[in-house]
PDB file of N, CA, C and O in Angstrom:
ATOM      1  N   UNK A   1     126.191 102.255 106.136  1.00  0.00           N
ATOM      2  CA  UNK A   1     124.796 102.533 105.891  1.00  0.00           C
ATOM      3  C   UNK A   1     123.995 101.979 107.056  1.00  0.00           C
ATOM      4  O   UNK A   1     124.177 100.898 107.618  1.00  0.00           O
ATOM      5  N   UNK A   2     122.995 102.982 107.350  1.00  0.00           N
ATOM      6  CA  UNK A   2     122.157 102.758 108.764  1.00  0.00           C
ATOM      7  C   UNK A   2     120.720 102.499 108.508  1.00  0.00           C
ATOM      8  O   UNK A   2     120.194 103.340 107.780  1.00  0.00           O
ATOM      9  N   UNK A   3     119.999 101.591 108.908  1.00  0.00           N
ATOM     10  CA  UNK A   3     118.332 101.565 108.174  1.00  0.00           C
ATOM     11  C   UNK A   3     117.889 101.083 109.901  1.00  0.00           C
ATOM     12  O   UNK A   3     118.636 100.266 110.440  1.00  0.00           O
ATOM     13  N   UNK A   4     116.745 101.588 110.651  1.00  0.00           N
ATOM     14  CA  UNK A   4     116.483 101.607 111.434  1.00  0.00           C
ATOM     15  C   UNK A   4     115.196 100.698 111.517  1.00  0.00           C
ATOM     16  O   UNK A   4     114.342 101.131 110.743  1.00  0.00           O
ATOM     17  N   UNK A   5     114.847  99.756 112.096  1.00  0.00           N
ATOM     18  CA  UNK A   5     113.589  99.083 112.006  1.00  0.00           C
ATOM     19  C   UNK A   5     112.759  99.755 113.100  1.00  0.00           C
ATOM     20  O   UNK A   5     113.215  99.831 114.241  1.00  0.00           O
ATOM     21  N   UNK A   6     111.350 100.329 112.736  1.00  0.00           N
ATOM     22  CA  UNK A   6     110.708 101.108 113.549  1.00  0.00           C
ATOM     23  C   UNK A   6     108.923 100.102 114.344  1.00  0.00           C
ATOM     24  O   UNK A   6     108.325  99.067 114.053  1.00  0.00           O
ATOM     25  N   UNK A   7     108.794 100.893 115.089  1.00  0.00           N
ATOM     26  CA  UNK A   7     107.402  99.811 115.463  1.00  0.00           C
ATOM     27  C   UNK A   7     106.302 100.090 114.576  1.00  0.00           C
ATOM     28  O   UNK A   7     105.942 101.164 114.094  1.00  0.00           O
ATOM     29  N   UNK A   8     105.736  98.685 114.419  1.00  0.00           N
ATOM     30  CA  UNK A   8     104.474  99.243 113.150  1.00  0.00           C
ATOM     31  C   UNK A   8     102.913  99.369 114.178  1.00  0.00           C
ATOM     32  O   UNK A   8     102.756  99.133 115.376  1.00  0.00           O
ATOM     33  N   UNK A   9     102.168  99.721 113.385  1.00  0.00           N
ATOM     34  CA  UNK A   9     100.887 100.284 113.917  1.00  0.00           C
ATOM     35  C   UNK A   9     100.653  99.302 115.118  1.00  0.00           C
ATOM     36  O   UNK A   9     100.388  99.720 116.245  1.00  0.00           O
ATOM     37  N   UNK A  10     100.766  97.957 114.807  1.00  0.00           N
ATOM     38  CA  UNK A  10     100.292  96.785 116.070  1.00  0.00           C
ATOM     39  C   UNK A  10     101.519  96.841 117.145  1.00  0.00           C
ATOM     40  O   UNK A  10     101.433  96.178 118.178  1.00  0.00           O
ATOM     41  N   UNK A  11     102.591  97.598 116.893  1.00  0.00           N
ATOM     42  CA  UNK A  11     103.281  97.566 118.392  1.00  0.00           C
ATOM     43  C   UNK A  11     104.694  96.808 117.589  1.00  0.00           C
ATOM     44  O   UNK A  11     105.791  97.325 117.804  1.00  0.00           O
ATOM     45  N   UNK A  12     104.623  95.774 116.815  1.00  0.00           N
ATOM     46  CA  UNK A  12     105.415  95.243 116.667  1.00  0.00           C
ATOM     47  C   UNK A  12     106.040  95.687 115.746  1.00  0.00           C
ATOM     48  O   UNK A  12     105.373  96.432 115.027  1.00  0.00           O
ATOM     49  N   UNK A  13     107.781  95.439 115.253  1.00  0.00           N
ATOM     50  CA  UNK A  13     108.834  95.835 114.856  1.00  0.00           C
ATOM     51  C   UNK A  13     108.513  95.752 113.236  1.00  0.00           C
ATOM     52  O   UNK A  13     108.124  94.663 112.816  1.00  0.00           O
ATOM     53  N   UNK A  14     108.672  96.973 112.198  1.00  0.00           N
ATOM     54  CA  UNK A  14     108.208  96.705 110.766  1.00  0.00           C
ATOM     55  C   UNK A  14     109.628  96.349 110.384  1.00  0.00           C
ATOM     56  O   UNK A  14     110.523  97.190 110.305  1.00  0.00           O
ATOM     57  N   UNK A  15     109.788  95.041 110.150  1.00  0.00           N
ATOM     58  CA  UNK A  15     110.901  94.456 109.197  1.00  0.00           C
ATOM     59  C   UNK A  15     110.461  94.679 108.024  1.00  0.00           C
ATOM     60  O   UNK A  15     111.244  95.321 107.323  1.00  0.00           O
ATOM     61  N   UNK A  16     109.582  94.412 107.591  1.00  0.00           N
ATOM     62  CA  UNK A  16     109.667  94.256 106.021  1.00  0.00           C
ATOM     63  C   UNK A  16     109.566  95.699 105.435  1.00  0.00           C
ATOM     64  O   UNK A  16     109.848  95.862 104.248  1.00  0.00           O
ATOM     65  N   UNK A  17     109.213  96.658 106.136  1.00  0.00           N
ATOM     66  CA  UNK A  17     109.656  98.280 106.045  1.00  0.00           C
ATOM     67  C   UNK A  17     111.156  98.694 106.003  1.00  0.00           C
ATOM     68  O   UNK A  17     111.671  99.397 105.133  1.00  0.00           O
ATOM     69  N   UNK A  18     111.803  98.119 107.139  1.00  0.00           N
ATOM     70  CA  UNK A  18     113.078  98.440 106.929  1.00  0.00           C
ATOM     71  C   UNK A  18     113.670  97.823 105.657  1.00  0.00           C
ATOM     72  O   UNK A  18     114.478  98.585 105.124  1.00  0.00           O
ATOM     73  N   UNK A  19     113.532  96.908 105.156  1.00  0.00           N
ATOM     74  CA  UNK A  19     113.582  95.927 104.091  1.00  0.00           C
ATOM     75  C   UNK A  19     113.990  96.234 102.597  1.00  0.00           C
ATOM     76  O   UNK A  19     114.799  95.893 101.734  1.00  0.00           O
ATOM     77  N   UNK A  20     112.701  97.274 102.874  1.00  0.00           N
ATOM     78  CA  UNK A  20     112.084  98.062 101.666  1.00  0.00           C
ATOM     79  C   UNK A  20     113.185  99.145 101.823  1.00  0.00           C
ATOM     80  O   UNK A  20     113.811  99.198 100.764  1.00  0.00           O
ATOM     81  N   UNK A  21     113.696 100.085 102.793  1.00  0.00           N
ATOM     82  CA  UNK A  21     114.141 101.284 102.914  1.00  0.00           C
ATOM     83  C   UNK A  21     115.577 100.932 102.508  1.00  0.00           C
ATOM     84  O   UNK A  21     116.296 101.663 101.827  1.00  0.00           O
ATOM     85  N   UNK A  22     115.991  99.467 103.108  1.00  0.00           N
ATOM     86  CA  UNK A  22     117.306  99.181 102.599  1.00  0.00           C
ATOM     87  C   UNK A  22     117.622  99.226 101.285  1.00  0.00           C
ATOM     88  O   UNK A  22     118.567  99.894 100.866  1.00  0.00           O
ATOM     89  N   UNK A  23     116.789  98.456 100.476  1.00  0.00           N
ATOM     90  CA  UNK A  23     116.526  97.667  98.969  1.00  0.00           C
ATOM     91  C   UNK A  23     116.495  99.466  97.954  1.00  0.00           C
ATOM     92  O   UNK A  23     117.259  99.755  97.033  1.00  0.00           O
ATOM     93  N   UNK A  24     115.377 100.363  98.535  1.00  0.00           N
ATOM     94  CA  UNK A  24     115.712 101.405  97.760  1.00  0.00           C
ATOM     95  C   UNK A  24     117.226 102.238  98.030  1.00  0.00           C
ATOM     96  O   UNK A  24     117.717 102.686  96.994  1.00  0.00           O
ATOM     97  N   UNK A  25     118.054 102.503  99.372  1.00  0.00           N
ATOM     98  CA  UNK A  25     119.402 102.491  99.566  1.00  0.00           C
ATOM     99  C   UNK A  25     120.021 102.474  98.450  1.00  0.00           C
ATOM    100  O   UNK A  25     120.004 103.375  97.613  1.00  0.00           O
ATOM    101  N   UNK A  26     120.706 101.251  98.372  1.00  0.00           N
ATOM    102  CA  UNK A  26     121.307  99.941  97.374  1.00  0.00           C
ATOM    103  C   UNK A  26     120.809 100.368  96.607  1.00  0.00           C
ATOM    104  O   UNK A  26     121.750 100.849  95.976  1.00  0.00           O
ATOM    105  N   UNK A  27     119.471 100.745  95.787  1.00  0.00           N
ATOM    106  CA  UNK A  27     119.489 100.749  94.311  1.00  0.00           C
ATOM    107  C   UNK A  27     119.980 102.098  94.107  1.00  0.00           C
ATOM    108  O   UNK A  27     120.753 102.276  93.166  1.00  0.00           O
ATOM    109  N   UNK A  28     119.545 103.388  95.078  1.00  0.00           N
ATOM    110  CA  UNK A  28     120.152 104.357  94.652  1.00  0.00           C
ATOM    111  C   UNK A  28     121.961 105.049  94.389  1.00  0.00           C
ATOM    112  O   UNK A  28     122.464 106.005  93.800  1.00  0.00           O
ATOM    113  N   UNK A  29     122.454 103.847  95.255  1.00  0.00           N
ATOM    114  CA  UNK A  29     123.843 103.349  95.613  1.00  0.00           C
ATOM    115  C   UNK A  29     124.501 103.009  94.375  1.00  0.00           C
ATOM    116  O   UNK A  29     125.689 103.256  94.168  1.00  0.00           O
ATOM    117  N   UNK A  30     123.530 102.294  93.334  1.00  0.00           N
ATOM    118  CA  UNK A  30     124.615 101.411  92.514  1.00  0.00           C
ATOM    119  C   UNK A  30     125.152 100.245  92.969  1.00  0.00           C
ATOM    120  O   UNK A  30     126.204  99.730  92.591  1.00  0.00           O
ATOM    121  N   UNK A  31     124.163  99.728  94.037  1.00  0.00           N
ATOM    122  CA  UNK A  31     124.604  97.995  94.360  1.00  0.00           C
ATOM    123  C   UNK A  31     124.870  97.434  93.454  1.00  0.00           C
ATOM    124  O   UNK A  31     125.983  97.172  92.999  1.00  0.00           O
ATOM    125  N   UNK A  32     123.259  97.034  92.868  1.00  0.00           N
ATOM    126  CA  UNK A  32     122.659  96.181  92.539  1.00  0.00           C
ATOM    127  C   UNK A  32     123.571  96.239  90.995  1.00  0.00           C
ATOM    128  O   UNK A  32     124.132  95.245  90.534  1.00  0.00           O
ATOM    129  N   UNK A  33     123.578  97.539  90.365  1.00  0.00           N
ATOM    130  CA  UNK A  33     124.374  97.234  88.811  1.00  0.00           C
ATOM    131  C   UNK A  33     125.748  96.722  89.387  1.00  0.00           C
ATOM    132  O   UNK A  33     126.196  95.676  88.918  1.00  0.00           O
ATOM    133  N   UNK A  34     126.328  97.269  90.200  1.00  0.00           N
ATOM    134  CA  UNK A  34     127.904  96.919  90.153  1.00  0.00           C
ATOM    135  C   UNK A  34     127.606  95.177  90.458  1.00  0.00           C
ATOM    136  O   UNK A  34     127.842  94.361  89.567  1.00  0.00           O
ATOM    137  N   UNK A  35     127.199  94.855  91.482  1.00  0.00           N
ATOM    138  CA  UNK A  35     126.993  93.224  91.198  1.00  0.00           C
ATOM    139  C   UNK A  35     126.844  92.251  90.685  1.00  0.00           C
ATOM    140  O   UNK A  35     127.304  91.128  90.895  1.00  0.00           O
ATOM    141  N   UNK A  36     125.416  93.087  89.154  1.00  0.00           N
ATOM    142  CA  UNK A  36     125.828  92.456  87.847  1.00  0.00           C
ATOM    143  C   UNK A  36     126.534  92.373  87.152  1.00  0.00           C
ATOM    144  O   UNK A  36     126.727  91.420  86.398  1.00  0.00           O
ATOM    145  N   UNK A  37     127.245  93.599  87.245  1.00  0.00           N
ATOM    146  CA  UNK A  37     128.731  93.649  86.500  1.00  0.00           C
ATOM    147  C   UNK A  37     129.898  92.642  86.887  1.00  0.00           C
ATOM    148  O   UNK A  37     130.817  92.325  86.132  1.00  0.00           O
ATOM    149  N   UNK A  38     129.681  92.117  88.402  1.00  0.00           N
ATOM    150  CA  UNK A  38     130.546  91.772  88.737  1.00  0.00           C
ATOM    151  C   UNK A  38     130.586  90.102  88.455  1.00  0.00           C
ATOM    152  O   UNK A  38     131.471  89.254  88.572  1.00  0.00           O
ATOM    153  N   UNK A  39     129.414  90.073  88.097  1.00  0.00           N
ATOM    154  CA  UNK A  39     129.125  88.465  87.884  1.00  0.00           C
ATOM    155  C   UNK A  39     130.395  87.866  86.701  1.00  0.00           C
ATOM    156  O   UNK A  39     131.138  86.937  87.019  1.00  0.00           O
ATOM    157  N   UNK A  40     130.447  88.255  85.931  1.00  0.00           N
ATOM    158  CA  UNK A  40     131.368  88.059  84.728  1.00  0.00           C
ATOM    159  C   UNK A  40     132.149  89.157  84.258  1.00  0.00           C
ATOM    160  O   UNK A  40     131.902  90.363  84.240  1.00  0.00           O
ATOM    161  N   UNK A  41     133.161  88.488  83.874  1.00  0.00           N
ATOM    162  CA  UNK A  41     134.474  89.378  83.163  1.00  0.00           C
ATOM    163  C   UNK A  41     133.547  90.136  81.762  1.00  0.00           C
ATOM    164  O   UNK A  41     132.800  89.573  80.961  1.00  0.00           O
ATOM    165  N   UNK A  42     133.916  91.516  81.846  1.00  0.00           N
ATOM    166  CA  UNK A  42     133.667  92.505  80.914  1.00  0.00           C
ATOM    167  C   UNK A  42     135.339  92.691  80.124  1.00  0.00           C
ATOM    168  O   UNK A  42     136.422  92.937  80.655  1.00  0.00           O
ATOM    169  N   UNK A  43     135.026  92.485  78.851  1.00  0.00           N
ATOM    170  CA  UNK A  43     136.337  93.398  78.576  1.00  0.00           C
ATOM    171  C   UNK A  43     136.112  95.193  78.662  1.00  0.00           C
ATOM    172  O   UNK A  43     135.113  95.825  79.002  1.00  0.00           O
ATOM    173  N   UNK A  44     137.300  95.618  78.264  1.00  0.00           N
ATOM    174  CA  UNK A  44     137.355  96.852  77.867  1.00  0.00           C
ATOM    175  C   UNK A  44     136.643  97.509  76.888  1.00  0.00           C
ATOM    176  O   UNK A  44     135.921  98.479  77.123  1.00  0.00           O
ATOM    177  N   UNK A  45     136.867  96.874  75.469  1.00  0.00           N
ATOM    178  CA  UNK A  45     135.847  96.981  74.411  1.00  0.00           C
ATOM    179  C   UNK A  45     134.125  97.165  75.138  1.00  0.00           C
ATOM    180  O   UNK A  45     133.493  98.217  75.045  1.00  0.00           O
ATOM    181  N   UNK A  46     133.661  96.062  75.754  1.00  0.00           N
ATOM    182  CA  UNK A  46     132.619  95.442  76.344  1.00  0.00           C
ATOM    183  C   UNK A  46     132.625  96.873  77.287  1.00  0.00           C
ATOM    184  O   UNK A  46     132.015  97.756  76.683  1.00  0.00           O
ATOM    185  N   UNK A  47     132.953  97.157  78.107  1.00  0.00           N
ATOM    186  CA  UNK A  47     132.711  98.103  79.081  1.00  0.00           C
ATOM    187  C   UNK A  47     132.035  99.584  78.104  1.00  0.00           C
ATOM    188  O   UNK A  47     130.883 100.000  78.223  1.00  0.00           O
ATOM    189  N   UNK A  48     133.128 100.189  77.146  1.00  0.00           N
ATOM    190  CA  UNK A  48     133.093 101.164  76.253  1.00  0.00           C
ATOM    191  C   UNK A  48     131.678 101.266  75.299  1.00  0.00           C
ATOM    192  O   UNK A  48     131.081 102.200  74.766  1.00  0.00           O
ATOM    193  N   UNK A  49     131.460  99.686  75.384  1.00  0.00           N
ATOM    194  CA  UNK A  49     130.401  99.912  73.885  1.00  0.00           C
ATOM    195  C   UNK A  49     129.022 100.015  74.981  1.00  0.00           C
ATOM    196  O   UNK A  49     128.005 100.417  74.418  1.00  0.00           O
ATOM    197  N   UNK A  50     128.916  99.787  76.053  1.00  0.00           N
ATOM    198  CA  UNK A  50     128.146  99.846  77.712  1.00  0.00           C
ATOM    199  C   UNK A  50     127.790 101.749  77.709  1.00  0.00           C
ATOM    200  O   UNK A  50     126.764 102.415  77.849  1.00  0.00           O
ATOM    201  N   UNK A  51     129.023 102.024  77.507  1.00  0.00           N
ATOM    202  CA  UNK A  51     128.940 103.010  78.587  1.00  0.00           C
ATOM    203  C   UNK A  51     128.372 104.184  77.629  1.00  0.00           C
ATOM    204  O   UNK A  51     127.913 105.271  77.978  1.00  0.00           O
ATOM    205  N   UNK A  52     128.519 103.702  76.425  1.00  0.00           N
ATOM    206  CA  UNK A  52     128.261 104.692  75.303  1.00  0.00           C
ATOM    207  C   UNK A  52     126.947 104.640  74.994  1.00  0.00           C
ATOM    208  O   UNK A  52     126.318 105.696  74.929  1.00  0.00           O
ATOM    209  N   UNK A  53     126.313 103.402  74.751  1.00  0.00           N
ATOM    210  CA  UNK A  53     125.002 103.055  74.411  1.00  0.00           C
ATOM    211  C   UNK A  53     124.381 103.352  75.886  1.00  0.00           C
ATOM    212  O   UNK A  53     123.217 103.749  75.836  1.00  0.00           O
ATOM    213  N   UNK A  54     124.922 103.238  77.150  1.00  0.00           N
ATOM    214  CA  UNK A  54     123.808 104.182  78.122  1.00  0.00           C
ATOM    215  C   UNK A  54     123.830 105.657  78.051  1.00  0.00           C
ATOM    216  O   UNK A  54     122.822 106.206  78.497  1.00  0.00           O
ATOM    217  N   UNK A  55     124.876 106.504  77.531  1.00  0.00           N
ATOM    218  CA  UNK A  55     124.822 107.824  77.421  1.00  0.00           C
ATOM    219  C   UNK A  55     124.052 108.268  76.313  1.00  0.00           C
ATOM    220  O   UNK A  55     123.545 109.385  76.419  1.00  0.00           O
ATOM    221  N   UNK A  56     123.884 107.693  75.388  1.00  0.00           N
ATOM    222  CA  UNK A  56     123.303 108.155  73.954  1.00  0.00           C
ATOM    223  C   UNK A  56     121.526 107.315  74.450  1.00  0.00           C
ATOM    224  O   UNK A  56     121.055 107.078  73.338  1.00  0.00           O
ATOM    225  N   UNK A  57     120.862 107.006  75.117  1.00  0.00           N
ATOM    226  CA  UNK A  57     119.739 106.857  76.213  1.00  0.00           C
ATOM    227  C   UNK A  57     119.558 107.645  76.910  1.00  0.00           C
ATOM    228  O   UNK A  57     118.390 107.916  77.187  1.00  0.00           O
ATOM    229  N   UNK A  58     120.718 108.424  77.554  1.00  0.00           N
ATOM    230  CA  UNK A  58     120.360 109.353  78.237  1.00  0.00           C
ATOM    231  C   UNK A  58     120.256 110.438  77.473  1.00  0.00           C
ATOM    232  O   UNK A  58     119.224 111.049  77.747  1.00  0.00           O
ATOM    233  N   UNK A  59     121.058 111.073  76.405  1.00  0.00           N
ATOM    234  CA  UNK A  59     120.896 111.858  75.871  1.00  0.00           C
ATOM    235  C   UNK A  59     119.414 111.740  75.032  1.00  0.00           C
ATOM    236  O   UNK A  59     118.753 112.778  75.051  1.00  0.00           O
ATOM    237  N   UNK A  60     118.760 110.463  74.221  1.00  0.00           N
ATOM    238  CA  UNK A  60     117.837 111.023  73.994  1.00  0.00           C
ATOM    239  C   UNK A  60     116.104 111.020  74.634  1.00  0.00           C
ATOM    240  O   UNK A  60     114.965 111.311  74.270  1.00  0.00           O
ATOM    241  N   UNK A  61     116.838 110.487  75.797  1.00  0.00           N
ATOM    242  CA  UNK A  61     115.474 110.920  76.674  1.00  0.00           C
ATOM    243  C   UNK A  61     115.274 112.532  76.972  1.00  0.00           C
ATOM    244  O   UNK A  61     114.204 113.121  76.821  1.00  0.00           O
ATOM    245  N   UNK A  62     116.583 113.173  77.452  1.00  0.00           N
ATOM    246  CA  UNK A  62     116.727 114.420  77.984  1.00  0.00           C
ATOM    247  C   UNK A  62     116.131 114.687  76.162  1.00  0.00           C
ATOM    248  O   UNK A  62     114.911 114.614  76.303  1.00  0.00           O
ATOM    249  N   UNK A  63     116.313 114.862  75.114  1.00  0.00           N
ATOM    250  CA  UNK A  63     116.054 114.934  73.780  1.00  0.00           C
ATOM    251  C   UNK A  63     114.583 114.734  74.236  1.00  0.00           C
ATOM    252  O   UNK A  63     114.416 115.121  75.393  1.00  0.00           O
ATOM    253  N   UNK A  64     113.747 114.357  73.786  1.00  0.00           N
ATOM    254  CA  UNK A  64     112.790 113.685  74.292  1.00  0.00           C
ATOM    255  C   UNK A  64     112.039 114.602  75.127  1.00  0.00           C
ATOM    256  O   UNK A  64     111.147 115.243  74.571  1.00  0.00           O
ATOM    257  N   UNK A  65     112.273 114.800  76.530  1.00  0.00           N
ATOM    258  CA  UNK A  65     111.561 115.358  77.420  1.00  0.00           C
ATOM    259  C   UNK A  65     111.550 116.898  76.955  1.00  0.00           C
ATOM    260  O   UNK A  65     110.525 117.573  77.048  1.00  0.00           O
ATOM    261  N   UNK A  66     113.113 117.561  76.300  1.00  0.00           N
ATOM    262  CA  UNK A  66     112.868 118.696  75.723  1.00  0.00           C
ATOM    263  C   UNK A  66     111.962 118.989  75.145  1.00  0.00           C
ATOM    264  O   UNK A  66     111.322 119.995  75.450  1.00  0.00           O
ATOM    265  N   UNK A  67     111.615 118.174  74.098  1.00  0.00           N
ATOM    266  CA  UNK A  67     110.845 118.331  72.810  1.00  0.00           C
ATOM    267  C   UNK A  67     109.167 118.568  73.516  1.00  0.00           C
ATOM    268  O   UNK A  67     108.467 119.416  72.962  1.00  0.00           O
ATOM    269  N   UNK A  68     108.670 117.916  74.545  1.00  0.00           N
ATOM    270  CA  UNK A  68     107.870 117.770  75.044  1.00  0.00           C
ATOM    271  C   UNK A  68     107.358 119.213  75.850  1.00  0.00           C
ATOM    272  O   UNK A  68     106.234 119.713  75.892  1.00  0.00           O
ATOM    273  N   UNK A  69     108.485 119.610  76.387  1.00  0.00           N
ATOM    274  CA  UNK A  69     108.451 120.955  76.805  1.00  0.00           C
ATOM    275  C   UNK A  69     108.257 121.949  76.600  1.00  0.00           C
ATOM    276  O   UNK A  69     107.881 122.891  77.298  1.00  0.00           O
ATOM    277  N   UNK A  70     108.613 121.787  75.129  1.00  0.00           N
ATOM    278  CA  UNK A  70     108.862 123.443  73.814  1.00  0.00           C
ATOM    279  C   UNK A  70     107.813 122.993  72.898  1.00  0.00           C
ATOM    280  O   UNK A  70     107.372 123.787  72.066  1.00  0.00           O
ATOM    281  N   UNK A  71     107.433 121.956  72.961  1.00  0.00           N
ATOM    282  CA  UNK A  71     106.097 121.792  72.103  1.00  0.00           C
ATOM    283  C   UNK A  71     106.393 121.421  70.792  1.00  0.00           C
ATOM    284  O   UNK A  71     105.569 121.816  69.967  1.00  0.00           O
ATOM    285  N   UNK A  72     107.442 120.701  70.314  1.00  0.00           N
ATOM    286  CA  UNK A  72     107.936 120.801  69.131  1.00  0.00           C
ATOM    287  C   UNK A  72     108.529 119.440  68.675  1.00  0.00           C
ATOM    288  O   UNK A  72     109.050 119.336  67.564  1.00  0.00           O
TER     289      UNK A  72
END
């Protein structure tokens, strides 16, 4: 991954721009969750009851935004 630090309006180098460009990167990456994950041992159980309770969130947002759509 490449993040380029560019010159800001006064001439000088925007770090805290590149900063920013990195930080959104990484979140769109899946850094930042896999790191929490990585902090502590998950079991299997633990992973499953994770992965289910984020899909059934996703499902009822998409639920959700439908309903919003069709008016109903």
């Amino acid at each position: 991954m490449e993040v380029r630090v560019r010159k800001g309006r006064d001439g000088k180098p925007d770090v805290n721009g590149a900063i920013r460009v990195l930080k959104k990167k990484l979140m769109k990456e899946g850094f930042f969750q896999e790191l929490r994950a990585r902090e502590s041992f998950m079991s299997k159980g633990e992973k499953k009851r994770k992965q289910k309770a984020a899909g059934r969130r996703r499902w009822l947002r998409k639920q959700a935004k439908l309903k919003d759509e069709r008016g109903y």
